[in-house]
DODOKOL-262407 format. One record per residue (C-alpha): residue in three letters; x, y, z. Coordinates in steps of 0.05 Angstrom, whole numbers, padded with zeros to 5 digits, always signed. Example, Ala and Ser with C-alpha at 12.3 -4.5 7.8 and 13.67 -1.06 7.14 Angstrom:
<nodes>
ALA+00246-00090+00156 SER+00273-00021+00143 
</nodes>
This chain:
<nodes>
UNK-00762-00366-01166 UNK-00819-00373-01114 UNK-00805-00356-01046 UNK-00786-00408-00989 UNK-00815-00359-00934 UNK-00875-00337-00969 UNK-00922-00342-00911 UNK-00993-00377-00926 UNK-01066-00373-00925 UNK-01110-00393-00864 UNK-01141-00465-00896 UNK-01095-00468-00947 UNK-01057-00528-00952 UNK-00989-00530-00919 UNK-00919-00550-00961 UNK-00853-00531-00920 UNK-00802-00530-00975 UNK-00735-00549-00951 UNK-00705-00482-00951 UNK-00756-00457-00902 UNK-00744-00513-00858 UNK-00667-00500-00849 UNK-00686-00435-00830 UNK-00730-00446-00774 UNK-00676-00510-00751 UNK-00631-00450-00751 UNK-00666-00389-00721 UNK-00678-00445-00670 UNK-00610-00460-00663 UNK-00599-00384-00651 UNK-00652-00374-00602 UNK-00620-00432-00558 UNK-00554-00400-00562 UNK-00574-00329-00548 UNK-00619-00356-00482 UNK-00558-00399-00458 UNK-00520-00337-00468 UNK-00569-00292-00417 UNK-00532-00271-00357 UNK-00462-00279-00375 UNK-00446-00208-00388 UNK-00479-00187-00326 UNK-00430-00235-00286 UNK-00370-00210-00258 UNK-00309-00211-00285 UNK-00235-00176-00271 UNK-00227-00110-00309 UNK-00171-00103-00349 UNK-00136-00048-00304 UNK-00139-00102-00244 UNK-00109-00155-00285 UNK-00021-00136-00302 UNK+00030-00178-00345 UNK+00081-00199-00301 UNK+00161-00232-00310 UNK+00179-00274-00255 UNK+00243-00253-00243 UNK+00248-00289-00172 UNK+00300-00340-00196 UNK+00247-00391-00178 UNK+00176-00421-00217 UNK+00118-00386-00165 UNK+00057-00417-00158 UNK-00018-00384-00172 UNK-00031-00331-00111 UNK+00040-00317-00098 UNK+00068-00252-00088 UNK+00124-00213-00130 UNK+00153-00142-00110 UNK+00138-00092-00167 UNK+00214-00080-00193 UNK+00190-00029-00250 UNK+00164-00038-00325 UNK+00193-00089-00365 UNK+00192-00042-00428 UNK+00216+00029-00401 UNK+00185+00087-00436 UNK+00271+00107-00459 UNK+00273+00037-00491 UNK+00204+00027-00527 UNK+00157+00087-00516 UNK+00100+00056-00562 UNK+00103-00011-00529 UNK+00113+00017-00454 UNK+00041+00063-00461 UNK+00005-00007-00503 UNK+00001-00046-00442 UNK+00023-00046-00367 UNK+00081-00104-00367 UNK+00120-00109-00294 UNK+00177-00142-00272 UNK+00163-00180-00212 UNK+00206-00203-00156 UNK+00220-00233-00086 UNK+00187-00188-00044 UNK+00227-00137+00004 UNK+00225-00085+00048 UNK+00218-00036-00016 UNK+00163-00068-00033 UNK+00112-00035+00018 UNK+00044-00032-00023 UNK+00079-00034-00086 UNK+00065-00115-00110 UNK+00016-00166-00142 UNK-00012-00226-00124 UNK-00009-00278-00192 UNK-00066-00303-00227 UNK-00033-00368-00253 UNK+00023-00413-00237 UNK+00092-00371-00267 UNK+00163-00411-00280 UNK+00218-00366-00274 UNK+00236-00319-00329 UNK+00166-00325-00360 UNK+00114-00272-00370 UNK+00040-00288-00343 UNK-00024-00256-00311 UNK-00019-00224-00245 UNK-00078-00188-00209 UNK-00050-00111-00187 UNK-00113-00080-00148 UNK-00192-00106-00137 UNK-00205-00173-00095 UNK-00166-00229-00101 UNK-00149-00297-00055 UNK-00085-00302-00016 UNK-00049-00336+00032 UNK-00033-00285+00095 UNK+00011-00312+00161 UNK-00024-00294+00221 UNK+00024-00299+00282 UNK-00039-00285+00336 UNK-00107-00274+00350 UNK-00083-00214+00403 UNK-00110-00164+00353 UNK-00166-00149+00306 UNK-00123-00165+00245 UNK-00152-00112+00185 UNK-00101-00106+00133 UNK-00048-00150+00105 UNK+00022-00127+00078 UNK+00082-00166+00041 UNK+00127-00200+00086 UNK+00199-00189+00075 UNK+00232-00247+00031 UNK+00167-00293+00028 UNK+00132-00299-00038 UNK+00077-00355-00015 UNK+00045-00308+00026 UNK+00033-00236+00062 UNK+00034-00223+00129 UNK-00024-00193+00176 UNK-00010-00117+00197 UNK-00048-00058+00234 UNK-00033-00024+00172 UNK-00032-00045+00102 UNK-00035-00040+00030 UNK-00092-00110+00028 UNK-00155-00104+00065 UNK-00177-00162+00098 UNK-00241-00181+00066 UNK-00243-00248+00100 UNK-00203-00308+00135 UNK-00201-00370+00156 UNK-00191-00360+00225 UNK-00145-00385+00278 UNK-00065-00369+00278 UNK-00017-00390+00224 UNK-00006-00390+00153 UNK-00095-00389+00123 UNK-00128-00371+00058 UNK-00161-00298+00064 UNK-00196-00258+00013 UNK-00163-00186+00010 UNK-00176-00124-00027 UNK-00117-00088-00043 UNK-00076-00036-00095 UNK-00117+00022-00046 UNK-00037+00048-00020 UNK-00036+00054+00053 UNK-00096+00049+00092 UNK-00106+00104+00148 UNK-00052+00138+00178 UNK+00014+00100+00202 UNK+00054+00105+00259 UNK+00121+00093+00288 UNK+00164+00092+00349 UNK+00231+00107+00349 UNK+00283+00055+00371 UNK+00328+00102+00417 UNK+00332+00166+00430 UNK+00349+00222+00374 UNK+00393+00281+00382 UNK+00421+00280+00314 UNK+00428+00248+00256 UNK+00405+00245+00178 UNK+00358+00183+00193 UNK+00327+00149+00251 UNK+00311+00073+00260 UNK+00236+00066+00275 UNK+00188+00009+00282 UNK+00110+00019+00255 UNK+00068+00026+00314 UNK-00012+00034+00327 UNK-00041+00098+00355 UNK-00037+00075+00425 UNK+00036+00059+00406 UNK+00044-00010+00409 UNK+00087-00041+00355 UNK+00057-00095+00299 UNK+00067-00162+00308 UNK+00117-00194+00283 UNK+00161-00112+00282 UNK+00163-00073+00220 UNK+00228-00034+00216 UNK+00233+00027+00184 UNK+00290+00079+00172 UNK+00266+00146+00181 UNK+00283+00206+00144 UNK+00308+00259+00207 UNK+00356+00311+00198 UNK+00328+00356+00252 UNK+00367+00407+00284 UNK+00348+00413+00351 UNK+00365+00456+00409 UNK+00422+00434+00467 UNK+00391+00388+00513 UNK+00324+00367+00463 UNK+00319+00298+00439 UNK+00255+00259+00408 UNK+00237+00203+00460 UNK+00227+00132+00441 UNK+00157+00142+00479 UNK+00138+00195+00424 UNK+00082+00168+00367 UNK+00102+00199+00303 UNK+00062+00197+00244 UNK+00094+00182+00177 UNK+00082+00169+00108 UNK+00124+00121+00059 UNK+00147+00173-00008 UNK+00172+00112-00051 UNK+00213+00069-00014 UNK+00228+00125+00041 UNK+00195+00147+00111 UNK+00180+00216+00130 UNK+00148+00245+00193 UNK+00082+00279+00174 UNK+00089+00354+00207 UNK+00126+00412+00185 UNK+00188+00396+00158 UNK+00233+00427+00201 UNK+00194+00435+00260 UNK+00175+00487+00308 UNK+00207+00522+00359 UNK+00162+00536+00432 UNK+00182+00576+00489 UNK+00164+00536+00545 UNK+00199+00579+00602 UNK+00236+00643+00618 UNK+00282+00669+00669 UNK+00327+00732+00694 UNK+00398+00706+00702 UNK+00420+00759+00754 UNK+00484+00736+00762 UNK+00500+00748+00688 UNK+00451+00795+00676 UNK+00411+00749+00623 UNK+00348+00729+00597 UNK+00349+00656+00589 UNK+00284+00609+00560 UNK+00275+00536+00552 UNK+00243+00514+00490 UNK+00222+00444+00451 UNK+00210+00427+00380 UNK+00143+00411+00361 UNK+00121+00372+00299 UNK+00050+00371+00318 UNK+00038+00302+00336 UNK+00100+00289+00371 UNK+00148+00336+00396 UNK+00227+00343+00426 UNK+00236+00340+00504 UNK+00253+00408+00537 UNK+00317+00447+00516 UNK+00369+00471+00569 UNK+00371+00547+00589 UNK+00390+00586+00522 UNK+00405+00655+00529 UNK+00364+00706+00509 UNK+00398+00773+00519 UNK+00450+00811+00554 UNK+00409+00861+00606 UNK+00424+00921+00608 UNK+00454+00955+00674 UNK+00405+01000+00698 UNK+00453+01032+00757 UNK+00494+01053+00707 UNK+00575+01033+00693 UNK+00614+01010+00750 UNK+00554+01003+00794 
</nodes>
């Protein structure tokens, strides 16, 4: 059986058998293909760690972009082990306080109760509510109860890649899944003395609060000395530990003598003192007493 390929003879007389024909037709075919293909791999695309299966379990159908709270796996590792380490699968809902950097924005329309695409960290598009253009608005956060949109903040979990502009609710091009950007602050709403927790609004470094407020409960528990309490001036740095706030410092505090005095009446030493956390710190204590002094005239002098 001759060979269809076979190549030929410079002057010889040319014959292209059929087979040989087809194969050029399809090497050509090939070529075209593999040319049209040129630049696709290098273009970019969502990897897979960005991109999360997501239930909406909102109690309503949630359009492409919206926002559901993070409400844990749908397959816990006690139920399915195998399943729950296969893929990342999340239970999405109506976003809430709780939901602090912990939420995804979805990649395609969602009815309720169905499973779909959802993007959990890189760059995405979203809607953000911006209430005014008072501030240099940088990061973007959810906004309690709203799944259409997040809400402009001094601190976020979404970098603000780009907006629209102007004041309202805009389409914006965040980057987020990075946790809390920079360090966050709050203010207390009234004076502390006492107490396990401490209601708090998230403040800038200069102190002034976000707009619209962010309220926080604080995790307190401080002892402090008679007459010290923690002003509602004071800027207090704090972190979010899951869905609760703690004051970044040492955790109980520090104790500073800021005056002494002899008592001569009672024979005492007496000091003031005030807690100190580092960044923010406890007004100044009453007199506490030291020690009794002793009587250097001697008994019944």
């Amino acid at each position: 059986m001759s060979n269809p390929l076979k190549k030929v003879q410079s002057g010889q007389r040319l014959h292209i058998p059929a087979a040989a024909y087809n194969a050029f037709v399809d090497a050509a075919i090939d070529h075209r293909q593999r040319l049209s293909n040129i630049g696709k791999e290098s273009q970019p695309s969502h990897r897979s760690a960005d991109i999360v299966l997501v239930r909406n379990d909102s109690g309503s159908p949630r359009q492409q972009f919206d926002i559901l709270g993070i409400d844990g796996p749908i397959i816990s590792p006690a139920a399915n082990e195998t399943e729950f380490r296969s893929r990342v699968a999340l239970k999405g809902v109506t976003p809430g306080e709780s939901h602090i950097g912990k939420f995804v924005v979805l990649a395609e329309p969602l009815a309720n109760g169905k499973i779909g695409k959802a993007f959990i960290a890189g760059a995405c598009p979203v809607k953000i509510d911006v209430p005014d253009e008072d501030h240099e608005w940088r990061y973007a956060e959810i906004a309690d109860g709203v799944a259409a949109n997040l809400k402009v903040s001094m601190q976020g979990s979404a970098g603000i890649l780009w907006r629209e502009g102007g004041t309202g609710v805009q389409w914006a091009i965040v980057r987020f899944g990075r946790g809390l950007a920079g360090i966050i602050f709050c203010r207390l709403d009234s004076e502390y003395t006492s107490g396990e927790t401490a209601a708090a609004k998230l403040c800038d470094a200069a102190g002034s609060l976000q707009s619209p407020a962010v309220a926080i409960t604080l995790q307190a528990g401080w002892t402090l000395p008679s007459g010290c309490s923690i002003a509602t001036d004071q800027i207090m740095p704090v972190q979010a530990v899951g869905d609760e706030w703690y004051a970044i410092g040492h955790e109980a505090g520090y104790t500073v003598m800021t005056d002494m005095r002899y008592e001569q009446g009672s024979h005492k030493i007496q000091k003031k003192v005030r807690m100190s956390w580092g960044a923010f710190r406890t007004s100044e204590s009453s007199w506490i007493d030291v020690t009794t002094a002793v009587n250097c005239m001697g008994a019944g002098e």
